[in-house]
C-alpha positions as CSV (number, residue, x, y, z in Angstrom):
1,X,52.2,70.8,13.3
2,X,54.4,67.7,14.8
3,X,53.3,65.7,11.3
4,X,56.1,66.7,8.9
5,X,55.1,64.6,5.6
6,X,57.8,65.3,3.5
7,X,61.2,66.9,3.5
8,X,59.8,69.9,1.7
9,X,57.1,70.5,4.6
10,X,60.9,70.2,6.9
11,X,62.3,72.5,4.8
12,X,59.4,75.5,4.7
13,X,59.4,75.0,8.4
14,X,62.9,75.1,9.3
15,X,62.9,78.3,6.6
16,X,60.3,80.1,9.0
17,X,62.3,79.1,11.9
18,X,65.5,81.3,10.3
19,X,63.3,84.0,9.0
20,X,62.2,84.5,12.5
21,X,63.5,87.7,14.6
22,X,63.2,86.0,17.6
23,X,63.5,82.8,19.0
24,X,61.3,82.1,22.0
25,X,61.4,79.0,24.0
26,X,58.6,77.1,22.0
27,X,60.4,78.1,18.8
28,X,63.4,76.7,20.2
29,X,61.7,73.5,21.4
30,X,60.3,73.2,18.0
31,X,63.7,73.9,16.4
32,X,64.9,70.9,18.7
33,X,62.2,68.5,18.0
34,X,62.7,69.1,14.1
35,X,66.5,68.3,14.7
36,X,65.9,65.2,16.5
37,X,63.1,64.4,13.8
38,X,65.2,64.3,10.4
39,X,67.6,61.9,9.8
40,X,69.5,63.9,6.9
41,X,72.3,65.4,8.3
42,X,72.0,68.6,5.4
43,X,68.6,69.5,7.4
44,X,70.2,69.6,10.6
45,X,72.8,72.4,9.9
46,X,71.0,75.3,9.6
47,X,69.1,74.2,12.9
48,X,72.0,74.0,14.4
49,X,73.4,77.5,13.0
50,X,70.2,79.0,14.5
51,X,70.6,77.5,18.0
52,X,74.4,78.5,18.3
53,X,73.1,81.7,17.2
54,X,71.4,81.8,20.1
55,X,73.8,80.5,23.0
56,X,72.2,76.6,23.1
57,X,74.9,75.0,25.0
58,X,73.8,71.8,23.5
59,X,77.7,70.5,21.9
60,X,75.7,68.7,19.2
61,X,75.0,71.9,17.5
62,X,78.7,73.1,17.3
63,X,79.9,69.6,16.7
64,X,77.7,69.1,13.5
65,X,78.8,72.3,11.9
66,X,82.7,72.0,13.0
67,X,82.5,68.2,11.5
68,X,81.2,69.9,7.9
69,X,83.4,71.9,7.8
70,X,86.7,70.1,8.7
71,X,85.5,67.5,5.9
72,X,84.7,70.0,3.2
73,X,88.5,71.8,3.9
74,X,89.9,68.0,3.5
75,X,88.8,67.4,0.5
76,X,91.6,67.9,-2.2
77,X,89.8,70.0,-5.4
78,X,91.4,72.1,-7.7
79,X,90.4,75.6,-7.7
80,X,87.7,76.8,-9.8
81,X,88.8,80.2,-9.9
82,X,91.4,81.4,-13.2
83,X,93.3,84.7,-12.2
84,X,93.5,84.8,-16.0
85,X,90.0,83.8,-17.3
86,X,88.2,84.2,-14.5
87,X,84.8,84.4,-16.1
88,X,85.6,80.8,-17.6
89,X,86.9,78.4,-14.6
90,X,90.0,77.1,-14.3
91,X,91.2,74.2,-17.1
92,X,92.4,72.4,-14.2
93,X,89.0,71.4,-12.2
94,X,87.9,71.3,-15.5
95,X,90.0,68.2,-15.8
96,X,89.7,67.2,-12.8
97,X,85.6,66.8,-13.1
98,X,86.0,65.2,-16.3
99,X,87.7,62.3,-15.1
100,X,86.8,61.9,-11.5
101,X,83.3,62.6,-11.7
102,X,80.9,60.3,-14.1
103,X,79.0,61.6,-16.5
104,X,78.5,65.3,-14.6
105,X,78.6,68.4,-16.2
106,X,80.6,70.9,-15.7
107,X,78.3,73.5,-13.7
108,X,76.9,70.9,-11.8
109,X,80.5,69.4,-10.7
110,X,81.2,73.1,-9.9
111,X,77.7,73.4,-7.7
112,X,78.7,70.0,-5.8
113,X,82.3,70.7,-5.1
114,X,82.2,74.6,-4.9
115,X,79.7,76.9,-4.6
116,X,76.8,74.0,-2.2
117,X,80.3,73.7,0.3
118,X,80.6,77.5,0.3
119,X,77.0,77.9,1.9
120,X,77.4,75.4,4.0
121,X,80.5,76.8,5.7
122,X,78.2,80.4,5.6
123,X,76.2,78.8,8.4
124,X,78.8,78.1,10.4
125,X,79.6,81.3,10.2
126,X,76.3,82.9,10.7
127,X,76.3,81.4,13.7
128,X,78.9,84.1,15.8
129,X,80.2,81.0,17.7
130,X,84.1,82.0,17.8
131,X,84.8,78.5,18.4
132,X,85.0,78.3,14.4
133,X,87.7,80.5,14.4
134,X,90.6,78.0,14.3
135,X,88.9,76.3,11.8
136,X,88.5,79.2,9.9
137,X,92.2,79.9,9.5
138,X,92.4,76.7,8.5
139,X,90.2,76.9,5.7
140,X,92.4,80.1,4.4
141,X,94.8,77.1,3.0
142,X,92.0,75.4,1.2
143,X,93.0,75.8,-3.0
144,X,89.1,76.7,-3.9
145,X,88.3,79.9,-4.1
146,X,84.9,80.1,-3.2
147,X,85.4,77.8,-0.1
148,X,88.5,80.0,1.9
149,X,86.5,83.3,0.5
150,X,83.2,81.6,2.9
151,X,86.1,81.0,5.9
152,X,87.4,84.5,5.5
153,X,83.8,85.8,5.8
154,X,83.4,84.1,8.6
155,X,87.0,85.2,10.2
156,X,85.9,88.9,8.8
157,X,82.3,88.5,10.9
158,X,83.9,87.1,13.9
159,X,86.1,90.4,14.4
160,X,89.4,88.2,14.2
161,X,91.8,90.5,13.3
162,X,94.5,88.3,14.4
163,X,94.0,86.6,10.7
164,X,94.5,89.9,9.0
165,X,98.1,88.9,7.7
166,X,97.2,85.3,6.9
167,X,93.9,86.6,4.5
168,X,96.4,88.9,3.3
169,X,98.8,86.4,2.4
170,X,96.2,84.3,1.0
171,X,95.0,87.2,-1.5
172,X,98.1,88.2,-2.8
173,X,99.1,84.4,-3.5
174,X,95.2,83.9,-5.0
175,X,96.0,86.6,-7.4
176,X,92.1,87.1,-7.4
177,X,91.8,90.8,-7.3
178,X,87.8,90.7,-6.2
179,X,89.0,89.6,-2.6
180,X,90.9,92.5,-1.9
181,X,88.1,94.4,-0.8
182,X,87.3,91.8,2.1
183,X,90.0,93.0,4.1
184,X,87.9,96.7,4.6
185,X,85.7,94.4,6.5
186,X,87.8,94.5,9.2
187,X,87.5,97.8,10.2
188,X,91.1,97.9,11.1
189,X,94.1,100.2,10.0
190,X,96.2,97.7,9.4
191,X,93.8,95.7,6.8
192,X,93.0,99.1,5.4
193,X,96.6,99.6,4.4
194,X,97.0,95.7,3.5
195,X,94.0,96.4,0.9
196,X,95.9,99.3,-0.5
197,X,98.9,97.4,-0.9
198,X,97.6,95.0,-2.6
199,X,95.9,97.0,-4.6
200,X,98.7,99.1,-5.7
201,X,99.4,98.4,-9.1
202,X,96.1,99.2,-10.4
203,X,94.7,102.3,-10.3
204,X,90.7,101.2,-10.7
205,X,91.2,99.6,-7.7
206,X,92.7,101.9,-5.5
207,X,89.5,103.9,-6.3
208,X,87.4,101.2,-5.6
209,X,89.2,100.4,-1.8
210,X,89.2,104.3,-1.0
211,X,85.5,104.6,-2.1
212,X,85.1,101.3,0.0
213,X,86.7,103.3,3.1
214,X,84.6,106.0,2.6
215,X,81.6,104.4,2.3
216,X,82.0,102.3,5.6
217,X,82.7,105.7,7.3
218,X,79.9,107.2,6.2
219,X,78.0,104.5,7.4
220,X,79.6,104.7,10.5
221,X,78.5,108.4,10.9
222,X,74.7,108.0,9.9
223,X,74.5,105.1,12.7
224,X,76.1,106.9,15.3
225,X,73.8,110.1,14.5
226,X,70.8,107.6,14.1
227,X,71.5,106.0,17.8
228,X,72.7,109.3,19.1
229,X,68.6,110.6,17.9
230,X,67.2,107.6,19.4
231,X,68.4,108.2,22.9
């Protein structure tokens, strides 16, 4: 249907676009016609996270989500996250909504400024394009939590095990415990024994990493038999 009436009908058909498993070329020419069609740039991304996805060499695409990105790690907010009352938020974005935000409460400052940018930089990392990667690292200086934990998904997807040590770094100076386990993503020897490290001085957590490991090698055993059976 070329009649979209309202952004929800742009919405619902963008959302069928993503929940398809494959894109053919007149799903992709509709994915293009819907990105030329809305004018509000928060439609366009996940379009564009669909055709990176699938190797469009159109720059637009790229350029859009790189763009989002570089302005969401710019933007100078106190961290939400409280090593220390972590199921609370931190008394200093607290503050900070309070007076540089009018009239908004508290959850919905933290929606705005938090969580809604963390999605957004999700899509660029669904996308696989490694050209996020730089930007990525980047991110891992950004002081809210929830945005440089969506960066070091996205560094952790990409295989980029070159960032190991700076997500490591970037944990241990956190202090938030609950990232730790990130590093197992990796797959790598070296993040293993960065996640033990870190994890050192508390014993529910070592357990936690090594049942982590274990798990991800089990997993690693069932899919090998599974493709080894399908062959």
């Amino acid at each position: 249907d070329n009649r979209l009436d309202s952004k929800n009908d742009l919405r619902r058909t963008i959302a069928d676009a993503l929940n398809a498993a494959n894109l053919d070329e007149s799903k992709a020419s509709n994915l293009v016609t819907l990105y030329e069609k809305t004018a509000d740039p928060e439609m366009k991304l996940p379009i564009a996270m669909v055709m990176l996805k699938h190797k469009d060499p159109d720059p637009r695409y790229f350029l859009i989500l790189e763009n989002m990105v570089s302005k969401i790690i710019s933007v100078d907010v106190p961290d939400i996250y409280d090593p220390l009352t972590p199921n609370q938020g931190s008394g200093s974005f607290q503050r900070w909504c309070a007076t540089t935000t009018i009239n908004l409460p508290i959850n919905e400052c933290a929606e705005k400024y938090a969580w809604a940018p963390a999605r957004k930089i999700m899509l660029a990392s669904m996308s696989g394009d490694r050209r996020f990667l730089p930007i990525f690292r980047k991110c891992l200086s950004s002081e809210m939590n929830p945005i440089w934990i969506a960066c070091a998904g996205g560094l952790i997807s990409l295989g980029d095990k070159e960032s190991i040590p700076l997500l490591t770094n970037k944990i241990a100076l956190s202090g938030d415990k609950t990232a730790i386990s990130m590093l197992l993503g990796f797959d790598d020897l070296k993040a293993d024994q960065s996640a033990l490290d870190l994890a050192k001085s508390d014993e529910a957590l070592l357990k936690t990493i090594r049942q982590g490991m274990t798990l991800r090698t089990e997993h690693q055993r069932r899919k090998v038999e599974g493709e080894t059976k399908a062959q």
